[in-house]
KEDRENLUM-475617 format. One record per residue (C-alpha): residue number from 1; residue in three letters; chain; y, x, z. Coordinates in nm, 3 decimals, padded with zeros to 5 digits. Example, Ala and Ser with C-alpha at 12.3 -4.5 7.8 and 13.67 -1.06 7.14 Angstrom:
2
[1; "ALA"; "A"; [-00.450; 01.230; 00.780]] [2; "SER"; "A"; [-00.106; 01.367; 00.714]] 
***
This chain:
323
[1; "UNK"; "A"; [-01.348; 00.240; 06.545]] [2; "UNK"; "A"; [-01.178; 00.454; 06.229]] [3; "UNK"; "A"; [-01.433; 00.416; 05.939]] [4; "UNK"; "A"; [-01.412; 00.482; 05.533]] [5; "UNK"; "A"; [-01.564; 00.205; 05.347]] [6; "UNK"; "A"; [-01.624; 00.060; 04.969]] [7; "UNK"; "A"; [-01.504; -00.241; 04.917]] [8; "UNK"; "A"; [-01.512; -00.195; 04.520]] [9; "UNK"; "A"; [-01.694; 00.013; 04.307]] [10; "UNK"; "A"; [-01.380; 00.169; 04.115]] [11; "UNK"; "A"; [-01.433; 00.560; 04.265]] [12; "UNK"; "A"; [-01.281; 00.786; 04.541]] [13; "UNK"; "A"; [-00.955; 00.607; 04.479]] [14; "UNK"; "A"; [-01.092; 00.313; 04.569]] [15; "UNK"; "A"; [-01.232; 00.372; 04.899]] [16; "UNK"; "A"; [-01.041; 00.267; 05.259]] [17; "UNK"; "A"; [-00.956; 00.377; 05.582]] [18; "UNK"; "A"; [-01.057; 00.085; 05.789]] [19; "UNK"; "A"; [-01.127; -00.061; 06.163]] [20; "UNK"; "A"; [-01.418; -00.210; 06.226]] [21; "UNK"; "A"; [-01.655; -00.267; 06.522]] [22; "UNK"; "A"; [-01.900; 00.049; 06.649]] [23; "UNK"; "A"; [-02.250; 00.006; 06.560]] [24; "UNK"; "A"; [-02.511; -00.173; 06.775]] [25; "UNK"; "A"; [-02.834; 00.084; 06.867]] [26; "UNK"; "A"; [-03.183; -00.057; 06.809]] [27; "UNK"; "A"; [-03.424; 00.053; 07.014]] [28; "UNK"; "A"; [-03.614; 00.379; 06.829]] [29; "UNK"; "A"; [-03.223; 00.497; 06.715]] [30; "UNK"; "A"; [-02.943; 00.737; 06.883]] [31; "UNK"; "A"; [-02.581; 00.637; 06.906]] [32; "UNK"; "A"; [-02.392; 00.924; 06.810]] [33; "UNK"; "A"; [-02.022; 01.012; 06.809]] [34; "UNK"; "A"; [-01.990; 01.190; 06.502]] [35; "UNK"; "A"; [-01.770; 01.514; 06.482]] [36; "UNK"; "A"; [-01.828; 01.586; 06.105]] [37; "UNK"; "A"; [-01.961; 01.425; 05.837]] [38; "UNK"; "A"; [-02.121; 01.623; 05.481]] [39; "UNK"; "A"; [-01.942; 01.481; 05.128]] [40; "UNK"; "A"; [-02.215; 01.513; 04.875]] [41; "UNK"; "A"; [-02.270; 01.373; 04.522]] [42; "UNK"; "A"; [-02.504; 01.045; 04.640]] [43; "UNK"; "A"; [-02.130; 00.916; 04.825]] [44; "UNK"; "A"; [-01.883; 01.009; 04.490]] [45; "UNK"; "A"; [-02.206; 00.835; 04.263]] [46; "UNK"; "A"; [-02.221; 00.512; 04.535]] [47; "UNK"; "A"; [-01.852; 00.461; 04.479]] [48; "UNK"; "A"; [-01.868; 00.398; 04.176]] [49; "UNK"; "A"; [-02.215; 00.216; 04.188]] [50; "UNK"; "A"; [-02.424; 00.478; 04.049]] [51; "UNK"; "A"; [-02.667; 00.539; 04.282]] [52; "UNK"; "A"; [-03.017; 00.440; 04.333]] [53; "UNK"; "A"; [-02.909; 00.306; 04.690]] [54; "UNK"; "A"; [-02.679; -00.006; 04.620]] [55; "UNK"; "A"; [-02.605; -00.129; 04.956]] [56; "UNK"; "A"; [-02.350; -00.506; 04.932]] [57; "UNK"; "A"; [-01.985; -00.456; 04.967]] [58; "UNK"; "A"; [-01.846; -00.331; 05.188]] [59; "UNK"; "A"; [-02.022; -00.053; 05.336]] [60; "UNK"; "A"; [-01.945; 00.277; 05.464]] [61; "UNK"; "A"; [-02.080; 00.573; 05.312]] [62; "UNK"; "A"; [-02.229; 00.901; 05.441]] [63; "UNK"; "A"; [-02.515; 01.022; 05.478]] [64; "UNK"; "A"; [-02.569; 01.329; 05.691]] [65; "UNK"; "A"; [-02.322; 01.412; 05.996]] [66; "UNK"; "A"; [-02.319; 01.593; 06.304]] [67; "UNK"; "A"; [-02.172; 01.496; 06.674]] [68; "UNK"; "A"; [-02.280; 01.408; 07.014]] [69; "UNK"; "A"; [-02.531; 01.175; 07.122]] [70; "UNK"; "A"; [-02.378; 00.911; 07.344]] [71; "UNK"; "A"; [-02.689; 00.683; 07.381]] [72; "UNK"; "A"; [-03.027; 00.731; 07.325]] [73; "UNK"; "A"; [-03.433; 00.618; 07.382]] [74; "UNK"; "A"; [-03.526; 00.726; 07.741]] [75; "UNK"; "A"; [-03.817; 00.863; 07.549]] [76; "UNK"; "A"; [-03.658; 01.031; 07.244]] [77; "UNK"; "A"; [-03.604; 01.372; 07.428]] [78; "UNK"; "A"; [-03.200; 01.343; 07.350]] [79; "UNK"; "A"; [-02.993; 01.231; 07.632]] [80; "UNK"; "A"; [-02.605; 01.174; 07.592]] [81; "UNK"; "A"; [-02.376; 01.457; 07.578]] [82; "UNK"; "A"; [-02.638; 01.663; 07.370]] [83; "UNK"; "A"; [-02.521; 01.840; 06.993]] [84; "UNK"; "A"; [-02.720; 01.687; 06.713]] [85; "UNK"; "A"; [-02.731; 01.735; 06.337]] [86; "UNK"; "A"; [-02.871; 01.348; 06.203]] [87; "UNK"; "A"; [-02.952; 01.212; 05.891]] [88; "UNK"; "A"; [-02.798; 00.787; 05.959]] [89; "UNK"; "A"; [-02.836; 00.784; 05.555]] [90; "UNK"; "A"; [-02.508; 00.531; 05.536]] [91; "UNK"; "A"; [-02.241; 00.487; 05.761]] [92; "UNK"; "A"; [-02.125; 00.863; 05.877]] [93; "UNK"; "A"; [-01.816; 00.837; 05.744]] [94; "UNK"; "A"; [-01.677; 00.718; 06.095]] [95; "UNK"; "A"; [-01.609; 00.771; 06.404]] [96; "UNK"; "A"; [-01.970; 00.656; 06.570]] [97; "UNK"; "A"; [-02.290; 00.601; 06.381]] [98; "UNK"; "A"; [-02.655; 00.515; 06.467]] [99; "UNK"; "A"; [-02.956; 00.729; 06.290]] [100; "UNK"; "A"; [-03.293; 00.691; 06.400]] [101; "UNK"; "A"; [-03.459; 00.954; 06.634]] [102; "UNK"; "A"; [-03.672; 01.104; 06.391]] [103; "UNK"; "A"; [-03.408; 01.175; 06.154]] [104; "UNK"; "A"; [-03.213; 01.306; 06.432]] [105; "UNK"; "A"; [-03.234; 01.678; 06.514]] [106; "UNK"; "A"; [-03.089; 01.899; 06.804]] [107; "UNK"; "A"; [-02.768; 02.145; 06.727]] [108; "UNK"; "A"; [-02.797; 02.509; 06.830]] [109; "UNK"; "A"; [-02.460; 02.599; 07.034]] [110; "UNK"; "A"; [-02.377; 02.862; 06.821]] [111; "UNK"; "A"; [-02.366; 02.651; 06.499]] [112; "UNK"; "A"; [-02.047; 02.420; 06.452]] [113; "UNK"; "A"; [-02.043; 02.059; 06.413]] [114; "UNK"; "A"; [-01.886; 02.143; 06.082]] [115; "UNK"; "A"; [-02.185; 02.338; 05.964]] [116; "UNK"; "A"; [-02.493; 02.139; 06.112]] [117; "UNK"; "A"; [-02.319; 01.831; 05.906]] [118; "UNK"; "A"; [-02.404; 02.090; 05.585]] [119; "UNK"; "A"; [-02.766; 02.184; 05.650]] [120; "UNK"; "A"; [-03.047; 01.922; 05.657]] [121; "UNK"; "A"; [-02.960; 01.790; 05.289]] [122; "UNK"; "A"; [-02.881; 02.092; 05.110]] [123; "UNK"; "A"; [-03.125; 02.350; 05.311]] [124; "UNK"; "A"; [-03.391; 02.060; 05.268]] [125; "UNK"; "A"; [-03.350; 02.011; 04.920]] [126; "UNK"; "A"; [-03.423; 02.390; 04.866]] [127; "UNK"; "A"; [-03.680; 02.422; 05.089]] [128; "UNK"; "A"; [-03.856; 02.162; 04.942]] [129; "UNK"; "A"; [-03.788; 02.334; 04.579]] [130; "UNK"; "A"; [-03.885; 02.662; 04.663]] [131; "UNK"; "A"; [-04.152; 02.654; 04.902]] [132; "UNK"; "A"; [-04.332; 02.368; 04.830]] [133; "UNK"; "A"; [-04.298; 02.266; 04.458]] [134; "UNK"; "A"; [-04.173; 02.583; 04.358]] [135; "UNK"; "A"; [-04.449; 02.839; 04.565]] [136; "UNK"; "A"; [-04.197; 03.113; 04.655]] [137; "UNK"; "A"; [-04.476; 03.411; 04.709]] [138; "UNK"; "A"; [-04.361; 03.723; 04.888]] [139; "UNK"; "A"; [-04.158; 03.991; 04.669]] [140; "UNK"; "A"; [-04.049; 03.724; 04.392]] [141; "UNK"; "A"; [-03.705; 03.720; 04.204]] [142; "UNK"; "A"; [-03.514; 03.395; 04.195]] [143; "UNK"; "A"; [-03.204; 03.253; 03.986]] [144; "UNK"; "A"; [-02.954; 03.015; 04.126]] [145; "UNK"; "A"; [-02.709; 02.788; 03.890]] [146; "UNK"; "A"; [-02.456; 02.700; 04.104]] [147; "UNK"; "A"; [-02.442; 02.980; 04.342]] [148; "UNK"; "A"; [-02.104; 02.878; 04.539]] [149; "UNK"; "A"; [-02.189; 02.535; 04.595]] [150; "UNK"; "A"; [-02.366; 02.352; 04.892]] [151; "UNK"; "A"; [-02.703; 02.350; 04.699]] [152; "UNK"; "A"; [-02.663; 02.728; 04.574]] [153; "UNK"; "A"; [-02.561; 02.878; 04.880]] [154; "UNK"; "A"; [-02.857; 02.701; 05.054]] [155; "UNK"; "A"; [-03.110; 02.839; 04.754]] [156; "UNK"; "A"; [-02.998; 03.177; 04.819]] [157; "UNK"; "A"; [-03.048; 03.173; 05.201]] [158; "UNK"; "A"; [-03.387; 02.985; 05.196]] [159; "UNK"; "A"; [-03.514; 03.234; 04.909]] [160; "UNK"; "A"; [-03.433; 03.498; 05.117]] [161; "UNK"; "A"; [-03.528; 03.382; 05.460]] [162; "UNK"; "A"; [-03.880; 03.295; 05.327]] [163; "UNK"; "A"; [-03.951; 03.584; 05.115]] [164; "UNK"; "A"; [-03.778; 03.653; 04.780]] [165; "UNK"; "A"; [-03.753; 03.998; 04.630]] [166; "UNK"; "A"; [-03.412; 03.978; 04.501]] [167; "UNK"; "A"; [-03.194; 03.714; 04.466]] [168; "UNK"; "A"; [-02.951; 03.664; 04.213]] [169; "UNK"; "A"; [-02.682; 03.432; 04.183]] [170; "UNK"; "A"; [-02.492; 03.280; 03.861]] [171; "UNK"; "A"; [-02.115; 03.131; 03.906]] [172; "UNK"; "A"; [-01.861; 03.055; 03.627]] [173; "UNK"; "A"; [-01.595; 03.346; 03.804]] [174; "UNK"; "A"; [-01.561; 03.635; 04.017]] [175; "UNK"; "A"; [-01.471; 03.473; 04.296]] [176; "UNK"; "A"; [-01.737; 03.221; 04.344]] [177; "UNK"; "A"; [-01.928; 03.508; 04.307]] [178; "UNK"; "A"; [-01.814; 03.709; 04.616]] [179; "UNK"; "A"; [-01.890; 03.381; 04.798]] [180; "UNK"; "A"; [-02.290; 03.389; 04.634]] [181; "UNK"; "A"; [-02.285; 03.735; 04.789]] [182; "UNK"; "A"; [-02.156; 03.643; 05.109]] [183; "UNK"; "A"; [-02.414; 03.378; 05.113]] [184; "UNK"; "A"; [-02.711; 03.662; 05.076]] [185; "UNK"; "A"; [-02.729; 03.713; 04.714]] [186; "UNK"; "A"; [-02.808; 04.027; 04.535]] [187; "UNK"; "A"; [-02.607; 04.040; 04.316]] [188; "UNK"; "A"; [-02.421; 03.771; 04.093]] [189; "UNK"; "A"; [-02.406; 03.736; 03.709]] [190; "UNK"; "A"; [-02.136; 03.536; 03.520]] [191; "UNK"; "A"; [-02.266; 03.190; 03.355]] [192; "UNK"; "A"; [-02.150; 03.294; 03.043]] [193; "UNK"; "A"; [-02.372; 03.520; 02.867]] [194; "UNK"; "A"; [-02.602; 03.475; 03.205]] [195; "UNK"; "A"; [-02.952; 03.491; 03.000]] [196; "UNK"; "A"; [-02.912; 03.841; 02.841]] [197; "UNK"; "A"; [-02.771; 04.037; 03.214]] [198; "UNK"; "A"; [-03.027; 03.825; 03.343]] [199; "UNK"; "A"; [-03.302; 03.962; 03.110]] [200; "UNK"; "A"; [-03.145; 04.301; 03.113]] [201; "UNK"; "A"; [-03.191; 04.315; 03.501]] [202; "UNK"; "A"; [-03.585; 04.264; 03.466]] [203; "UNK"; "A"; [-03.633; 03.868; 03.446]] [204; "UNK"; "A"; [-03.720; 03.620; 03.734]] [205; "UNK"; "A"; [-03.957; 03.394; 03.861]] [206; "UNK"; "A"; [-03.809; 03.084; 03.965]] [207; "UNK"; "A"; [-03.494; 02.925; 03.873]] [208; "UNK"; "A"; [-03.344; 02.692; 04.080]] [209; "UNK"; "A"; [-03.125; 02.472; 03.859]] [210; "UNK"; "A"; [-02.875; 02.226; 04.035]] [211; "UNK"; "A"; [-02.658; 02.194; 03.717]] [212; "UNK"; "A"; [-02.816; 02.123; 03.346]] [213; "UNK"; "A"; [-02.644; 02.142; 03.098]] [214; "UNK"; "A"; [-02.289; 02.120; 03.010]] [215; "UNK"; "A"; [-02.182; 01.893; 02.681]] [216; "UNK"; "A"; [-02.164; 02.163; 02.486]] [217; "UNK"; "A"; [-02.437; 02.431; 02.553]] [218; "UNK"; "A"; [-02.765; 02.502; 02.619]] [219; "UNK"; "A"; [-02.775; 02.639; 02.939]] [220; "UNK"; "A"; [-03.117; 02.501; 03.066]] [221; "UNK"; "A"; [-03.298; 02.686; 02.758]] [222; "UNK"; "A"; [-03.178; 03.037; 02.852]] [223; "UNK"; "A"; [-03.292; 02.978; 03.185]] [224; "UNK"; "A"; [-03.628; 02.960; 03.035]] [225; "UNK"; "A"; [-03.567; 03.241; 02.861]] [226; "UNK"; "A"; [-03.477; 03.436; 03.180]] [227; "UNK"; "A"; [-03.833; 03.398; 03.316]] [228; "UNK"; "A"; [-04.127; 03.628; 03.335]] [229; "UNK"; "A"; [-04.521; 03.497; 03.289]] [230; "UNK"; "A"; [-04.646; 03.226; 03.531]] [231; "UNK"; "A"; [-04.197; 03.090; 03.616]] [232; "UNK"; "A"; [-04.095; 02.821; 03.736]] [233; "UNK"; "A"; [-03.738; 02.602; 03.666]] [234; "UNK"; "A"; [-03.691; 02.374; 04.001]] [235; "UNK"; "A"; [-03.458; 02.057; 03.867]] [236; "UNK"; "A"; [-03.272; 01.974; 04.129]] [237; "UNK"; "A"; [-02.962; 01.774; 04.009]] [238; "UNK"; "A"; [-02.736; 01.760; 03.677]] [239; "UNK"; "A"; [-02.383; 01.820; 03.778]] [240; "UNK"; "A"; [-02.273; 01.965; 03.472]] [241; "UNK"; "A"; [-02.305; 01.635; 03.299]] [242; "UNK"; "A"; [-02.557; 01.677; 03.040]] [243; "UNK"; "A"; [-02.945; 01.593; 03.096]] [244; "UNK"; "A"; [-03.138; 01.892; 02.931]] [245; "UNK"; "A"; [-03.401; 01.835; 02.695]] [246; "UNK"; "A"; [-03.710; 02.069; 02.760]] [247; "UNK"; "A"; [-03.832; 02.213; 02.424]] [248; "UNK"; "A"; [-04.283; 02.237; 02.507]] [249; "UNK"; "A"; [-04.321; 02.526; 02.316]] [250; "UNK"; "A"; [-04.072; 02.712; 02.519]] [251; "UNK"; "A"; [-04.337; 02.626; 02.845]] [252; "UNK"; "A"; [-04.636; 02.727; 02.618]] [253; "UNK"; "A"; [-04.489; 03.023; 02.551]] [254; "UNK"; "A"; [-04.521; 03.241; 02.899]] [255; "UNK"; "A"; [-04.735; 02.993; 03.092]] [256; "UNK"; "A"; [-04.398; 02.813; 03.225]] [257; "UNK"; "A"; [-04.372; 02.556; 03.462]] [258; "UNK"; "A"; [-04.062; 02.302; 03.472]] [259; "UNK"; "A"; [-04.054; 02.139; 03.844]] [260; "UNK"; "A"; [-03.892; 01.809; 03.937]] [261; "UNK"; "A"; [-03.721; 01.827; 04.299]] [262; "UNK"; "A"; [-03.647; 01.509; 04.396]] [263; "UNK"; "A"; [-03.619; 01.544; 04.782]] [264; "UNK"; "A"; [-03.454; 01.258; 04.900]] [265; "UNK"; "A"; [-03.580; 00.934; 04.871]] [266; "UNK"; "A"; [-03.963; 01.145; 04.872]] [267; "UNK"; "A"; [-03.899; 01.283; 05.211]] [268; "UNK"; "A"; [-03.811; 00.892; 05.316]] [269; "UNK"; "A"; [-04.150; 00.764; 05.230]] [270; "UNK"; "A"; [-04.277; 01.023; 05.394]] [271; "UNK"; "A"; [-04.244; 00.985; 05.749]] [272; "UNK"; "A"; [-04.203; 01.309; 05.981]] [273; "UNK"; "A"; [-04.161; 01.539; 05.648]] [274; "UNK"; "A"; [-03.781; 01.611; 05.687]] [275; "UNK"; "A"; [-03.913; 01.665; 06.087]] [276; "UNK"; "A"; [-04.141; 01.996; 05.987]] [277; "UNK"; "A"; [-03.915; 02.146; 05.730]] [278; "UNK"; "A"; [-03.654; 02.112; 06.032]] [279; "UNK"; "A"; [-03.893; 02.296; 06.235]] [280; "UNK"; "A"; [-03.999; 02.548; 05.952]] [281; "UNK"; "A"; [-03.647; 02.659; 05.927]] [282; "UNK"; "A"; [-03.503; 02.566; 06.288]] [283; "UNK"; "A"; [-03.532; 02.940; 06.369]] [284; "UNK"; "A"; [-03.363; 03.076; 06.055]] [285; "UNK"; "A"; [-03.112; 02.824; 06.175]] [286; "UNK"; "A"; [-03.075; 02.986; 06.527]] [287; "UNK"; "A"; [-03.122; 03.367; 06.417]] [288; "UNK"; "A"; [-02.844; 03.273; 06.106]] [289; "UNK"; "A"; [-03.039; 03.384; 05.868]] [290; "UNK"; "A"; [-02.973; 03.029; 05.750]] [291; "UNK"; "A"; [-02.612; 02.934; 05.797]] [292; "UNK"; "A"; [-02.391; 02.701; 05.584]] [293; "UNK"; "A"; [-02.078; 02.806; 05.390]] [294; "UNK"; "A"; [-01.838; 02.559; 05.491]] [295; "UNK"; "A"; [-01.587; 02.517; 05.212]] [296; "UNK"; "A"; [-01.277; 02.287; 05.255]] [297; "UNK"; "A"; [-01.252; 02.041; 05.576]] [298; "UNK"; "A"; [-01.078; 01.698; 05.522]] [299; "UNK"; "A"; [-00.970; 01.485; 05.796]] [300; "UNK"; "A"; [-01.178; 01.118; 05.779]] [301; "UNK"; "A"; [-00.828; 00.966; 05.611]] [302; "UNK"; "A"; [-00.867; 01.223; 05.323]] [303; "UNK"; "A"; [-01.220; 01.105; 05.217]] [304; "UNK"; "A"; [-01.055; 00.989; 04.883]] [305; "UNK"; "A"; [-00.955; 01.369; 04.819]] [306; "UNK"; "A"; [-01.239; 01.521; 04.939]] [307; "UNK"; "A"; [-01.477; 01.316; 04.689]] [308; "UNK"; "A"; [-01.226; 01.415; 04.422]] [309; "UNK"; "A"; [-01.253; 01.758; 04.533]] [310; "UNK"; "A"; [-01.623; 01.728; 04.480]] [311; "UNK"; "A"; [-01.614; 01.518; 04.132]] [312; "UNK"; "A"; [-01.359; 01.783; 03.945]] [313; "UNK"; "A"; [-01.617; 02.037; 04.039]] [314; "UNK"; "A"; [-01.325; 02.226; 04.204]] [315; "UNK"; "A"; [-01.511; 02.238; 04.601]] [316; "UNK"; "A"; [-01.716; 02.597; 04.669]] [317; "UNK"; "A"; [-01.967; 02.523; 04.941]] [318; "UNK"; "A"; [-01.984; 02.214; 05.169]] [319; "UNK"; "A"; [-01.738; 01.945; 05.162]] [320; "UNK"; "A"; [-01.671; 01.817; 05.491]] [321; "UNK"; "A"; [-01.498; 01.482; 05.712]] [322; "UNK"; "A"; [-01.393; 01.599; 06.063]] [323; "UNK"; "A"; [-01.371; 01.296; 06.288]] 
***
């Protein structure tokens, strides 16, 4: 079969279009023709050896796909031929792939393969951040960093489809910001000068911050600013670059909380977690409330440009390998 591997830890350049052989089911897993696999920041960091998971050369990445089940437990209620969204955690980027059956998940028929290979990390990663370590209560107002990308677009949907008031979204231009709003937000601000229309439109309570700080601002500290008694900043990732220092006076201040979401490798110690929050939000899923934006599609020989795409900060929702 077609695969993208590693075989050096030099970045997307570095990474091949390869044949090697399928891969052999074990017992408790699915075999799964894979249709489309996600590009997200854990596969740019592992090709260049950043990430926490260091698996030997050569490997193939990807982590989250979705396709067709070709063989599976008699027992595992998916029988070949079926649509399924799965989690295999390495070795999507090909043309077949095993992931276990708890980490796999059926596909509504009116969601493409395209767009169940977006959800379960991004719309997991929010719904862990705002409904359980962030609290999301009825009626409150939340802030997205990041509003056009995978992570944003999934904050604004989960916000709204469990509760928020008012959801607004922050982007660097215009146009990212028609794609917030066609994601669900509110209304959308522009990251520069963000904290005073932010203030000016009444405050918020959570902040869901994907981005820290860029080299030469403060970004993280007028998201503090932006929030009313009793807030909460969810830390979900860095991709600006910088690692924001947090200033303790600034949490004294209002009662302030800041909130580490580190989803991932939590949800893997935890067996059958990433199971319920698929079934919290499986019917958001099938009403639409919660629906990926798709941005650009890249055919499994483009893999190099698509994790460029994604490390020059130029991609606007979901990256995406169709097989």
């Amino acid at each position: 079969m077609r695969a993208i591997q590693i075989t050096s830890l030099d970045g997307p350049e570095a990474v091949e279009l390869v044949e090697i052989e399928s891969p052999a089911r074990a017992e408790d897993q699915v075999l799964i023709d894979v249709k489309a696999a996600g590009v997200a920041f854990p596969e740019l960091l592992q090709s260049r050896g950043l990430y926490q998971l260091k698996p030997p050369l050569p490997f193939v990445p990807g982590a989250e796909i979705a396709g067709v089940v070709v063989e599976a437990p008699v027992d595992s209620g998916f029988a070949p031929g079926d649509r399924v969204a799965a989690l295999p955690m390495l070795g999507g980027f090909a043309e077949q792939v095993v992931a276990d059956v708890d980490l796999t998940f059926p596909l509504p028929d009116d969601v493409t393969f395209a767009e169940g290979a977006s959800f379960i990390f991004n719309y997991g990663t929010a719904y862990f951040g705002l409904v359980n370590r962030g609290a999301l209560a009825p009626g409150e107002r939340v802030l997205v960093h990041g509003a056009s990308g995978g992570i944003g677009t999934a904050s604004i949907q989960v916000a709204k489809a469990f509760g928020a008031g008012r959801v607004i979204a922050v982007t660097s231009t215009d146009e990212k910001g028609e794609i917030a709003i066609a994601a669900g937000a509110d209304e959308y601000v522009l990251s520069e000068g963000f904290k005073d229309a932010v203030k000016a439109l009444g405050g918020v309570d959570i902040v869901v911050d994907p981005v820290g700080n860029a080299p030469e601002g403060d970004r993280f500290t007028d998201s503090l600013r932006c929030l009313n008694d009793d807030g909460r900043i969810l830390i979900i990732g860095f991709t600006a670059g910088a690692i924001p220092k947090i200033a303790a006076n600034r949490l004294l201040l209002n009662n302030l909380s800041a909130v580490g979401v580190g989803w991932g490798a939590y949800a893997m110690k935890r067996p059958g977690l990433i199971k319920q929050q698929w079934e919290a939000m499986a019917e958001h899923l099938a009403s639409g409330a919660l629906r990926p934006v798709v941005g650009q599609t890249f055919s499994l020989e483009r893999a190099s440009e698509a994790l460029l795409t994604l490390d020059r900060a130029q991609a606007t929702g979901k990256l995406v390998l169709e097989v």
